[in-house]
ROKOLFI-382800 format. One line per field, with one value per atom (N, C-alpha, C): z, x, y; residue number from 1; atom name. Coordinates in steps of 0.2 Angstrom, whole numbers, plus 5000, padded with zeros to 4 digits. Each point is the difference from the previous one (the first is absolute). Layout:
N
c3 c(Z	...)
c1 c(X	...)
c2 c(Y	...)
n c(NUM	...)
atom c(CA	...)
***
This chain:
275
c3 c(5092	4999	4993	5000	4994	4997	4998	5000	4992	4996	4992	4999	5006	4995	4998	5002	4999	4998	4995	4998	5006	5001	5003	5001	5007	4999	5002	5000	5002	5005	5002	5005	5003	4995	5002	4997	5004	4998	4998	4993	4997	4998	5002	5000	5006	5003	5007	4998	4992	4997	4996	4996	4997	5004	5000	5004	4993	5000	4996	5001	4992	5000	5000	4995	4997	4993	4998	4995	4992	4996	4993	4996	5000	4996	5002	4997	5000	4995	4998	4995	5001	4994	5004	5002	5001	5002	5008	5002	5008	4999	5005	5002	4999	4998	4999	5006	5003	5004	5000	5001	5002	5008	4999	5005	5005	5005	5000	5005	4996	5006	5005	5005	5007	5002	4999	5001	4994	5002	4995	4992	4996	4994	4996	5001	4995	5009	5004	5008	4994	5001	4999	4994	4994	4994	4999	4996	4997	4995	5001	4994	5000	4995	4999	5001	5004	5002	4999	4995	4997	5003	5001	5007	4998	4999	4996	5005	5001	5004	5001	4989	5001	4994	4996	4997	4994	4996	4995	4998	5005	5001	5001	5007	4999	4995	4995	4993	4994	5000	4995	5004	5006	5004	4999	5003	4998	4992	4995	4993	5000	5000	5002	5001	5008	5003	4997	4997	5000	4991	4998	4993	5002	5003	5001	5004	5003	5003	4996	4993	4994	4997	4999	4997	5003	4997	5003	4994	5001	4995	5002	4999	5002	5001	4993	5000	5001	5002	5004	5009	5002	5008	5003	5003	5005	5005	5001	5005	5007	5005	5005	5002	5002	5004	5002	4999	5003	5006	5004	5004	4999	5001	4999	5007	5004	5007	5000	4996	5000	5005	5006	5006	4999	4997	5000	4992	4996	4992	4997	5004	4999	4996	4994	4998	5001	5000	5003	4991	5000	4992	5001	5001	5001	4995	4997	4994	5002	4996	4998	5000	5002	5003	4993	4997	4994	5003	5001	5004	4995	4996	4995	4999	5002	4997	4995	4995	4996	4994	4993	4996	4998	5000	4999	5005	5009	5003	4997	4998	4999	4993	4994	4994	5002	5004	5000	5008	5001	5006	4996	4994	4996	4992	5000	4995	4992	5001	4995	4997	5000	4999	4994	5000	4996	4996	4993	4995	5002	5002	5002	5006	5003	5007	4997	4998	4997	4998	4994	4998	5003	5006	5007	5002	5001	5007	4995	4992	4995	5001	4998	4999	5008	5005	5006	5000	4999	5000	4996	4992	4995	5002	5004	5000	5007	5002	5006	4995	4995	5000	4995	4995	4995	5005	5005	5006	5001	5001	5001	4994	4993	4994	4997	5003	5000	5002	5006	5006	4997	4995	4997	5003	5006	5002	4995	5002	4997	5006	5002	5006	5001	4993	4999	5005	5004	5003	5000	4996	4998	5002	5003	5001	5007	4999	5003	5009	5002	5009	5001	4994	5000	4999	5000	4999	5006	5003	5006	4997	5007	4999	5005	5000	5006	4997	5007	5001	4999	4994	5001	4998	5006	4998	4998	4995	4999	4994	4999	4994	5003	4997	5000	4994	5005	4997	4999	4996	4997	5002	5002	5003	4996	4998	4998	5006	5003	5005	5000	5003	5000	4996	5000	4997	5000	5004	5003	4991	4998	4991	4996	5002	4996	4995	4994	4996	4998	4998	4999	4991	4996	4994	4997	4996	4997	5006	5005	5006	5001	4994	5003	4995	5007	4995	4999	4998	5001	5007	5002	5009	5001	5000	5003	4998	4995	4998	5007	5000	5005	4997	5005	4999	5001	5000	5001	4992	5001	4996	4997	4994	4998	4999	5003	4998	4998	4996	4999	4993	4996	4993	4997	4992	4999	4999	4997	5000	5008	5006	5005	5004	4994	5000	4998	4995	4996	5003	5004	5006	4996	4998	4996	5008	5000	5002	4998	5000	4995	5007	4996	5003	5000	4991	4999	5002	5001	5007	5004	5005	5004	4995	4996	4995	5001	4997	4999	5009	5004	5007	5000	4998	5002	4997	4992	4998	5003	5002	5005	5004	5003	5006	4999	4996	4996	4997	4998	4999	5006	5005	5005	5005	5001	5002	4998	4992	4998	4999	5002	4997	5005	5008	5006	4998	4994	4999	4997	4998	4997	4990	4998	4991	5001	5003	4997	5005	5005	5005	4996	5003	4998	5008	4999	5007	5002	4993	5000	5000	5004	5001	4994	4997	4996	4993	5000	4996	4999	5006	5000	4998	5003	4997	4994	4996	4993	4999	4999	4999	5001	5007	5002	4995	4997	4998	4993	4998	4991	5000	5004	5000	4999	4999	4997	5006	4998	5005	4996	5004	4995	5000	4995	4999	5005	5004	5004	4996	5003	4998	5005	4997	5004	5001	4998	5001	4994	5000	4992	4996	4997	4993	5003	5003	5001	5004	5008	5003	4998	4997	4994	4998	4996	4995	5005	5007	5004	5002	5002	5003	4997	4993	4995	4998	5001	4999	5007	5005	5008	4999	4997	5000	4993	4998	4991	5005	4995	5004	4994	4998	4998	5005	5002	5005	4997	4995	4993	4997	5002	4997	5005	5006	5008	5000	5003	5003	5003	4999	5001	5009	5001	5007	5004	5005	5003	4998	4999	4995	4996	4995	4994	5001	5005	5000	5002	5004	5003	4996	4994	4994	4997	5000	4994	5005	5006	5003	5000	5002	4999	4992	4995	4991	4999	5003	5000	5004	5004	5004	5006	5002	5003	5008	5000	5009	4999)
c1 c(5206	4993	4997	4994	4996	4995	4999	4992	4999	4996	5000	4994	4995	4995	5002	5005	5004	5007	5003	5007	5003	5006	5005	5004	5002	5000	5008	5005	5008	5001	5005	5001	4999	4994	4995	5005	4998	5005	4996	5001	4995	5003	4997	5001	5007	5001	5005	5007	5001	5006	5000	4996	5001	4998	5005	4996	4999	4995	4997	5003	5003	5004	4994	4997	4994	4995	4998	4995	5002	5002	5002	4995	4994	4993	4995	4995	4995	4996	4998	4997	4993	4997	4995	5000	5008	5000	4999	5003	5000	5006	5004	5006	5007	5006	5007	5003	5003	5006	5007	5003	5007	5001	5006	5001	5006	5001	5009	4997	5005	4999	5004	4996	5004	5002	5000	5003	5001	5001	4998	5006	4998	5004	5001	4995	4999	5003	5003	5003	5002	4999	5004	4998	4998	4998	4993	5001	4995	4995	4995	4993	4994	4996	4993	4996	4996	4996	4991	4999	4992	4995	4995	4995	4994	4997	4991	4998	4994	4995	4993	4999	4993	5002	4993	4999	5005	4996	5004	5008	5001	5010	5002	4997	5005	5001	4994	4999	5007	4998	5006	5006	5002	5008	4999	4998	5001	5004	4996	5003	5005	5002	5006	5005	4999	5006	5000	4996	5001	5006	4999	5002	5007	5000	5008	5006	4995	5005	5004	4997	5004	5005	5000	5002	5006	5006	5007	5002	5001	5003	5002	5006	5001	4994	4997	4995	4991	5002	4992	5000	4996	5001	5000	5004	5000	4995	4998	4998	5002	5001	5004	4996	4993	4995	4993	4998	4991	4998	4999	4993	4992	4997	4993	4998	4997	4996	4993	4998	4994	4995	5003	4995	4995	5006	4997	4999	5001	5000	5003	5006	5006	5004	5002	5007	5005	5007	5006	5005	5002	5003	5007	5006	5008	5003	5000	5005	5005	5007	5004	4998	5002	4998	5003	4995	5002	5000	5007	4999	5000	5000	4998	4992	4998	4992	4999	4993	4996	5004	4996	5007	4992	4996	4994	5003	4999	5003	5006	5007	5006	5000	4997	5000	4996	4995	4994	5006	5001	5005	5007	5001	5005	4998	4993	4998	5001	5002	5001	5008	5001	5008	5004	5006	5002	5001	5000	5002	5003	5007	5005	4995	4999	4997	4994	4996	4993	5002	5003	5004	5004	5004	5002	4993	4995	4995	4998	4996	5000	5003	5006	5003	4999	5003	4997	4994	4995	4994	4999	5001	5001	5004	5004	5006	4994	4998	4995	4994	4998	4994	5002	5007	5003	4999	5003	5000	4992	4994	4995	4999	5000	4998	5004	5004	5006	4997	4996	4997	4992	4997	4994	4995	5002	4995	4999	4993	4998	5001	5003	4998	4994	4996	4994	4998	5005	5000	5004	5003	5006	5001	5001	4997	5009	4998	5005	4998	4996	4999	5002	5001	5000	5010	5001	5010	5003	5006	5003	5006	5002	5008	5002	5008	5005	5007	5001	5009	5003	5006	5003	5009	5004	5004	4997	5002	5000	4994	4997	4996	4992	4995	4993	4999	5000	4998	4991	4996	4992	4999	4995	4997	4992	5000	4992	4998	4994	4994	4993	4996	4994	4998	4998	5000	4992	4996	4993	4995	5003	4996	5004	5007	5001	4998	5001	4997	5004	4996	5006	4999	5004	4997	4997	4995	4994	4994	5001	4995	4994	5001	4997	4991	4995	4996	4996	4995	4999	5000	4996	4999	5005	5006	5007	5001	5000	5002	4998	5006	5000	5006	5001	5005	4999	5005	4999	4997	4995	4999	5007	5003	5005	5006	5000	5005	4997	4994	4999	5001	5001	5000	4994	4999	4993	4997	5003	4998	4997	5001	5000	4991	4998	4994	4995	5003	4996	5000	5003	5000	5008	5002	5007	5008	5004	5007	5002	5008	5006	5006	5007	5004	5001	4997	5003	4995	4995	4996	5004	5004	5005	5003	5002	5005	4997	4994	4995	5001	4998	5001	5003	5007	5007	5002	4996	5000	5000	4993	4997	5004	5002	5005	5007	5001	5007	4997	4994	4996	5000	4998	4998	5007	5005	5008	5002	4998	5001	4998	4993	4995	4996	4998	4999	4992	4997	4994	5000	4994	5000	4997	5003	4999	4992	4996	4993	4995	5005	4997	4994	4996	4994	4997	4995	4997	4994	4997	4995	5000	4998	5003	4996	4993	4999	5004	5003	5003	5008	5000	5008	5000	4993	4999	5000	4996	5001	5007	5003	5005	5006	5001	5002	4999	4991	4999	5001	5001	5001	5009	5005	5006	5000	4995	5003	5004	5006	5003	5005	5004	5002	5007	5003	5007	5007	5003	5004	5005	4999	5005	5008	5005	5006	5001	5002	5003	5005	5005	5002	4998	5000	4998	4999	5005	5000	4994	5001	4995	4994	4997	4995	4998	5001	5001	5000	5004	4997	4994	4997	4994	4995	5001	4994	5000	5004	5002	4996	5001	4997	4992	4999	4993	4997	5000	4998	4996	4993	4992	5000	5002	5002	5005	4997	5005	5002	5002	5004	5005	5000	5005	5004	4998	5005	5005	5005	5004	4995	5000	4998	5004	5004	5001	5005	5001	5006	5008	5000	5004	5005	4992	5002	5001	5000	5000	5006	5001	5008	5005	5002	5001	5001	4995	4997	5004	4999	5003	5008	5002	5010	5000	4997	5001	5002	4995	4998	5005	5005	5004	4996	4992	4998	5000	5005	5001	5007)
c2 c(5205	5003	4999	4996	4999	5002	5003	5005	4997	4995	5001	5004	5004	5002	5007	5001	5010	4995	5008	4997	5001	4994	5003	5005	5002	5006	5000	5004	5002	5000	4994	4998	4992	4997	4995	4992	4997	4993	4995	4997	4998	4993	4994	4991	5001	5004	5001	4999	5001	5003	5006	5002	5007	5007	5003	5005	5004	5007	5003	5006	5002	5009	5005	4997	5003	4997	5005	4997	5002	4994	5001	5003	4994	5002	4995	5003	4995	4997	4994	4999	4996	4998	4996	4995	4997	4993	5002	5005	5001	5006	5000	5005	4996	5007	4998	5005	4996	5002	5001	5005	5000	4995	4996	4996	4998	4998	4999	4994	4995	4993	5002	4996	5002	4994	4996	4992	4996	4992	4996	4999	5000	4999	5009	5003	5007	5006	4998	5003	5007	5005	5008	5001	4997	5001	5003	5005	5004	4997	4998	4996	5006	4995	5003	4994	5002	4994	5000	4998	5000	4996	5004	4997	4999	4994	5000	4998	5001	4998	4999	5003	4999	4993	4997	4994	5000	5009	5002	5000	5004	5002	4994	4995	4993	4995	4999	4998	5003	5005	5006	5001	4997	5001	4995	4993	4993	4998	5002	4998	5006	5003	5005	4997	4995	5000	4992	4995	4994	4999	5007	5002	5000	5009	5003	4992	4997	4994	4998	4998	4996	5004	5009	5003	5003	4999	5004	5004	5007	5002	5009	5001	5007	5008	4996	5007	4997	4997	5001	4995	5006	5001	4992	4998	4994	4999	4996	4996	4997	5002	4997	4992	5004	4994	5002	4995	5001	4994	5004	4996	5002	4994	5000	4998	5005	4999	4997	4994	4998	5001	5000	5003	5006	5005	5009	5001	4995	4999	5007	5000	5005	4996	5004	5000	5005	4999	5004	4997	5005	4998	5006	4997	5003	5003	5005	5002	5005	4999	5005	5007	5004	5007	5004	5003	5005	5009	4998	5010	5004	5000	5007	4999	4996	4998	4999	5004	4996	5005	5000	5004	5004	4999	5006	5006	4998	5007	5002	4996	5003	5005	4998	5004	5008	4997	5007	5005	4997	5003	5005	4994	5006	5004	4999	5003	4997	4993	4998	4997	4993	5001	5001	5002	5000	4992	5001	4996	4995	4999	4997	4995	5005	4996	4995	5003	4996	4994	4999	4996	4994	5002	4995	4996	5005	4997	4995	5002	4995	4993	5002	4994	4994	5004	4996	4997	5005	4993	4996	5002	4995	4992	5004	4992	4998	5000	4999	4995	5004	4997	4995	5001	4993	4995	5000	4994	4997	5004	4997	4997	5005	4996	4994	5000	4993	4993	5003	4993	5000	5005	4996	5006	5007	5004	5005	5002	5006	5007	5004	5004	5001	5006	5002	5005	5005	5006	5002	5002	5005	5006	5005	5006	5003	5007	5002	5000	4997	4999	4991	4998	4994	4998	5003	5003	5002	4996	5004	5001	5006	5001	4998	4999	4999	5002	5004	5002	4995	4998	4994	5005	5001	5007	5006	5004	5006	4998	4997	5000	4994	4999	5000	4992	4995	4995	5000	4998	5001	4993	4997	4994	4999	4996	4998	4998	5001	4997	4999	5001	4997	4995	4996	4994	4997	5004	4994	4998	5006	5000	4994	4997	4995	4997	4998	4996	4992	4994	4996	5000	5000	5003	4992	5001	4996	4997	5005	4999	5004	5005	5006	5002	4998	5002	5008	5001	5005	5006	4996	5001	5002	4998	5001	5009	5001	5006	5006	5003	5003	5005	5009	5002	5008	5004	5008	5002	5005	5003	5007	4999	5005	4994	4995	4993	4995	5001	4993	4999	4994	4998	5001	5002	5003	4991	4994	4995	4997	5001	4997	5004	5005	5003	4995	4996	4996	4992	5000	4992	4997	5004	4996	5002	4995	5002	4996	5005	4995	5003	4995	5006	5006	5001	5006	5007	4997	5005	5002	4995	5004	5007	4998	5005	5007	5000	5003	5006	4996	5003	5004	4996	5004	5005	4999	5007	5007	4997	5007	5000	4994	5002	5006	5000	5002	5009	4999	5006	5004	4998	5006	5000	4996	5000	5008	5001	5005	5007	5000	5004	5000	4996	5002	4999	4996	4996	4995	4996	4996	5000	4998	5002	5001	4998	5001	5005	5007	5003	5005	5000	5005	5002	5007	5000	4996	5000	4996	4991	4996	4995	4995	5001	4996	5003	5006	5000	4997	5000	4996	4993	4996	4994	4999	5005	4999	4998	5006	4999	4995	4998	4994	4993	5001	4992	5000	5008	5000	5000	5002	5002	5005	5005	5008	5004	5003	5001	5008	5001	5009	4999	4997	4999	5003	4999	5001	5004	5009	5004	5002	5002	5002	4994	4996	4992	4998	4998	4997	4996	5000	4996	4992	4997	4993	4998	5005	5001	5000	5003	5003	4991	4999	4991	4997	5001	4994	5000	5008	4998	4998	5002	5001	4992	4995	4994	4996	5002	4997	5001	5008	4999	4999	4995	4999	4997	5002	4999	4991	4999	4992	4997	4995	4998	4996	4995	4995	5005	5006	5006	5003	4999	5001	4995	5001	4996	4994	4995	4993	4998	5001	4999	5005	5000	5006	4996	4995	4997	5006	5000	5003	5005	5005	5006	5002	4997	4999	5001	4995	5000	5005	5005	5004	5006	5001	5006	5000	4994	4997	5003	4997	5001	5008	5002	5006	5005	4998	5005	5005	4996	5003	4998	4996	5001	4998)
n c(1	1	1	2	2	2	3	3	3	4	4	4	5	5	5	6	6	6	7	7	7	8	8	8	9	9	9	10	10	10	11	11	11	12	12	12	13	13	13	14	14	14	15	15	15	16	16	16	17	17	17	18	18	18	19	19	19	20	20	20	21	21	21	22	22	22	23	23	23	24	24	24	25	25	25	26	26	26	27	27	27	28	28	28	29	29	29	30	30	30	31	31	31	32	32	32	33	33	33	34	34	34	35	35	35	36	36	36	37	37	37	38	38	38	39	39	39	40	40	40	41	41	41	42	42	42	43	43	43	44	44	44	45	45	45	46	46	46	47	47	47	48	48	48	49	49	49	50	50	50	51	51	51	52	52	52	53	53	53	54	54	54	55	55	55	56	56	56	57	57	57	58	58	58	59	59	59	60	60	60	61	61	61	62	62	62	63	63	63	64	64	64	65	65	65	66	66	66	67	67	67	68	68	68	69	69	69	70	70	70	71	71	71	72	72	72	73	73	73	74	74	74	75	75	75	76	76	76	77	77	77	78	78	78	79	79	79	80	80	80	81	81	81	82	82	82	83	83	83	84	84	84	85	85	85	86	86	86	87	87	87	88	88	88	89	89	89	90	90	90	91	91	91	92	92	92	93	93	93	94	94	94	95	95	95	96	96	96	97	97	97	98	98	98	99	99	99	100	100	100	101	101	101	102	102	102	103	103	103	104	104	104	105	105	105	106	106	106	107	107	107	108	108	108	109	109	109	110	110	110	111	111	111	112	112	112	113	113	113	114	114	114	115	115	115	116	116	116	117	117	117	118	118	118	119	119	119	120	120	120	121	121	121	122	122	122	123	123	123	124	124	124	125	125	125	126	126	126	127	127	127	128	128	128	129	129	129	130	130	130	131	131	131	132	132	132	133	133	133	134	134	134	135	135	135	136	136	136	137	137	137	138	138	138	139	139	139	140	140	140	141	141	141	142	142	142	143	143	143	144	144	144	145	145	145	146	146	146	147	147	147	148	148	148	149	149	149	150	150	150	151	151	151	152	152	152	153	153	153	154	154	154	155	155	155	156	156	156	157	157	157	158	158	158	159	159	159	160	160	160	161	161	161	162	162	162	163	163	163	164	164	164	165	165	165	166	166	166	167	167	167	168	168	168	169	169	169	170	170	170	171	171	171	172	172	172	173	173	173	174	174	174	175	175	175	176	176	176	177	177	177	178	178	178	179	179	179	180	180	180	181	181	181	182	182	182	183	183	183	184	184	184	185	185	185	186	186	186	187	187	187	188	188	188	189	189	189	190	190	190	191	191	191	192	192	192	193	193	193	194	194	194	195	195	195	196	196	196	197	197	197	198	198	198	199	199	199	200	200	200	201	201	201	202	202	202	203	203	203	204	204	204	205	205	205	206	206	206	207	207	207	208	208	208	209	209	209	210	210	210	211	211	211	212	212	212	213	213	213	214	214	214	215	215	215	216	216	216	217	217	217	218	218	218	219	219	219	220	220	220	221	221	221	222	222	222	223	223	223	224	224	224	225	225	225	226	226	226	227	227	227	228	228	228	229	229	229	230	230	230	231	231	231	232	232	232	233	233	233	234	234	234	235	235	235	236	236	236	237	237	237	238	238	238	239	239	239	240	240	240	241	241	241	242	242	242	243	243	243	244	244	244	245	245	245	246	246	246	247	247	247	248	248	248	249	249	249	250	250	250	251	251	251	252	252	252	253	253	253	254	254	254	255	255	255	256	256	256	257	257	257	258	258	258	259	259	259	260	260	260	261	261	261	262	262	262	263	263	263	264	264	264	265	265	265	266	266	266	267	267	267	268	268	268	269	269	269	270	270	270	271	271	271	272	272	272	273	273	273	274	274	274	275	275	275)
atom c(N	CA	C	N	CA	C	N	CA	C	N	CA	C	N	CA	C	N	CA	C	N	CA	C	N	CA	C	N	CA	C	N	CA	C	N	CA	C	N	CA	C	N	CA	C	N	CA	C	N	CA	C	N	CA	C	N	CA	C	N	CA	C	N	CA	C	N	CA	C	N	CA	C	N	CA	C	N	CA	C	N	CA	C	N	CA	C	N	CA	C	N	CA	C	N	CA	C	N	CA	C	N	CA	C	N	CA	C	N	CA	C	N	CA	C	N	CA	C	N	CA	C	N	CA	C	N	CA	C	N	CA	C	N	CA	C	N	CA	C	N	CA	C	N	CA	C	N	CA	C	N	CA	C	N	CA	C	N	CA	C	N	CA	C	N	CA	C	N	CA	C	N	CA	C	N	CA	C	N	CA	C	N	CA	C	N	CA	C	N	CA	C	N	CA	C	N	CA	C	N	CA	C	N	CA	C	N	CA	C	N	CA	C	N	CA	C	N	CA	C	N	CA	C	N	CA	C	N	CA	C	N	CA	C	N	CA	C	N	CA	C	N	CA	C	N	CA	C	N	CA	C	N	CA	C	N	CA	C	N	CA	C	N	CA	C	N	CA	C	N	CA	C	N	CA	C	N	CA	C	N	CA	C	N	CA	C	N	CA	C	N	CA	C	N	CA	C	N	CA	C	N	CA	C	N	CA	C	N	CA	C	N	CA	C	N	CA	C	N	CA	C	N	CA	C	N	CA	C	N	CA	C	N	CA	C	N	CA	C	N	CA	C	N	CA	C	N	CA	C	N	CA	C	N	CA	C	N	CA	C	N	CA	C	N	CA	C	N	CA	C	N	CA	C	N	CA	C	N	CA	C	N	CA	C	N	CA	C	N	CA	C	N	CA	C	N	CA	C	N	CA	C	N	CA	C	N	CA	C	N	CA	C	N	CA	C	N	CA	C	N	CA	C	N	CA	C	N	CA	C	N	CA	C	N	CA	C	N	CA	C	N	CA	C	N	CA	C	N	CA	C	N	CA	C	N	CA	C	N	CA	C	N	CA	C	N	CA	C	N	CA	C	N	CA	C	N	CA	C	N	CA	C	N	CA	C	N	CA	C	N	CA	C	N	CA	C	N	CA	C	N	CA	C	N	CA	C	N	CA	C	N	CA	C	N	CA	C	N	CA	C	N	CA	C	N	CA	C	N	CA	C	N	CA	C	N	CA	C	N	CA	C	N	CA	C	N	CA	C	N	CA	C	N	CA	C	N	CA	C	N	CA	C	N	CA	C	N	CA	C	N	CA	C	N	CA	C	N	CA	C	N	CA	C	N	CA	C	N	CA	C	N	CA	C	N	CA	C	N	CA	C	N	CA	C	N	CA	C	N	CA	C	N	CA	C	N	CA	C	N	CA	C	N	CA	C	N	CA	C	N	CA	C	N	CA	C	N	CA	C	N	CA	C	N	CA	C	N	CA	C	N	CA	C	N	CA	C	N	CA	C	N	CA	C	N	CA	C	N	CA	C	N	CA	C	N	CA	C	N	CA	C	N	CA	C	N	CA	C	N	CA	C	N	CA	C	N	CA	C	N	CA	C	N	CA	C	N	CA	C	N	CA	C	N	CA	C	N	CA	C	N	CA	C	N	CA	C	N	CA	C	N	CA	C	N	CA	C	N	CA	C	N	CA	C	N	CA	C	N	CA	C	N	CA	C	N	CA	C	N	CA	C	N	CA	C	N	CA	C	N	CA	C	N	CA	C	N	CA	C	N	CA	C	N	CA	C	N	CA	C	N	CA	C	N	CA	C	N	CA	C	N	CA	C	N	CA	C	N	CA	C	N	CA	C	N	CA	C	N	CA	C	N	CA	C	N	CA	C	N	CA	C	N	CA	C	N	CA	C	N	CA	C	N	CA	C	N	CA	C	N	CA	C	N	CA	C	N	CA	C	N	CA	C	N	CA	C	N	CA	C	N	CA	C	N	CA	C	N	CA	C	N	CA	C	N	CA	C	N	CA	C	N	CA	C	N	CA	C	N	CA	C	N	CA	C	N	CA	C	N	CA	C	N	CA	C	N	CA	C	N	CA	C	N	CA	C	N	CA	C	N	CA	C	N	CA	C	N	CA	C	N	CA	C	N	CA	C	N	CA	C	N	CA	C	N	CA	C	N	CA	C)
***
């Protein structure tokens, strides 16, 4: 049964291999599935299967999935396979199934992680996003809904995802600039990205891991923007000292004064006896 003007719904069998557990999320590319192939090569395995169907979502899943193809690396989410139904101007895009989900719900679910922990998720995506900065990408969405986890044993491997904001670095022009408000570089306000704009992200990202926001929350949203585009942000307390120097280091509102690639920072956290 195929209905694309309603999501699928539990139970529904979708290109007459996946059947559908339920609904992961929804974005504005289209909808995310829990899945379990029932024949064919994916027979008894667990996926998530990402559904566009308007102009939009297949544009922004298309670059997505023509990227993650070229892309193998433990921490950032897999690829299985995409069809494109040109009839129905459907794309269907297969990925590895992140069962803890995104790391925005898992932080605010526990109020915030401990030190130790933050520090892991860190270092996972770092080493995720040294691989993109390796190969010449920019992310340019760094953000905690943009993070997965997975049961690998007793412990929580961290996945870097979403990808449709990609950049190819010296590609990017003004126009391009895109991102969450509370993660963005204050230069990428000014039509600038670098790598070390990712950094900049991850800061925040590493900020609110701990602290259950982003360095630049206010209630007032033009007020948050200010703040977002000058860096003003309120030094990160009950944290060590190391801690403290890293963040204050990820968010230097100079981006020639950040870590230059996830390279470096990698480095700086081993140096550092921080993972």
């Amino acid at each position: 049964m195929e209905n694309t003007d309603t999501p699928f719904k539990e139970g529904d069998l979708i290109l007459g291999y996946y059947r559908v557990l339920g609904i992961i999320g929804r974005g504005d590319f289209g909808v995310v599935y829990k899945v379990r192939g029932v024949k064919g090569r994916y027979k008894g395995k667990l996926l998530a299967l990402k559904v566009a169907s308007n102009p939009y979502g297949v544009e922004y899943l298309w670059k997505e999935a023509q990227t993650l193809i070229l892309l193998n690396h433990p921490n950032i989410i897999s690829l299985q396979s995409y069809l494109y139904k040109k009839d129905r101007g459907e794309l269907y895009v297969l990925y590895e199934l992140m069962d803890v989900g995104d790391l925005k719900d898992y932080v605010l679910n526990k109020g915030g992680l401990e030190e130790k922990e933050a520090l892991k998720v860190l270092w996972n995506v770092t080493s995720g996003l040294a691989f993109l900065h390796s190969r010449g990408y920019i992310h340019s969405d760094i953000k905690p809904e943009n993070v997965f986890g997975k049961k690998v044993l007793r412990s929580i491997v961290w996945k870097l995802g979403d990808f449709g904001l990609l950049k190819i670095r010296g590609s990017v022009s003004i126009l391009d600039v895109k991102g969450t408000l509370g993660y963005i570089a204050p230069e990428v306000f000014r039509g600038e990205i670098h790598r070390s704009s990712d950094i900049f992200s991850l800061g925040c990202l590493f900020y609110f891991t701990l602290f259950c926001r982003d360095p630049f929350h206010a209630e007032d949203r033009k007020e948050k923007l200010r703040r977002n585009k000058e860096g003003i942000y309120t030094p990160p307390e009950g944290v060590s000292e190391k801690s403290r120097r890293l963040i204050e280091r990820m968010l230097e509102k100079d981006y020639r004064r950040r870590f230059r690639t996830a390279q470096e920072l990698k480095e700086y956290l081993i140096a550092e006896g921080l993972v």
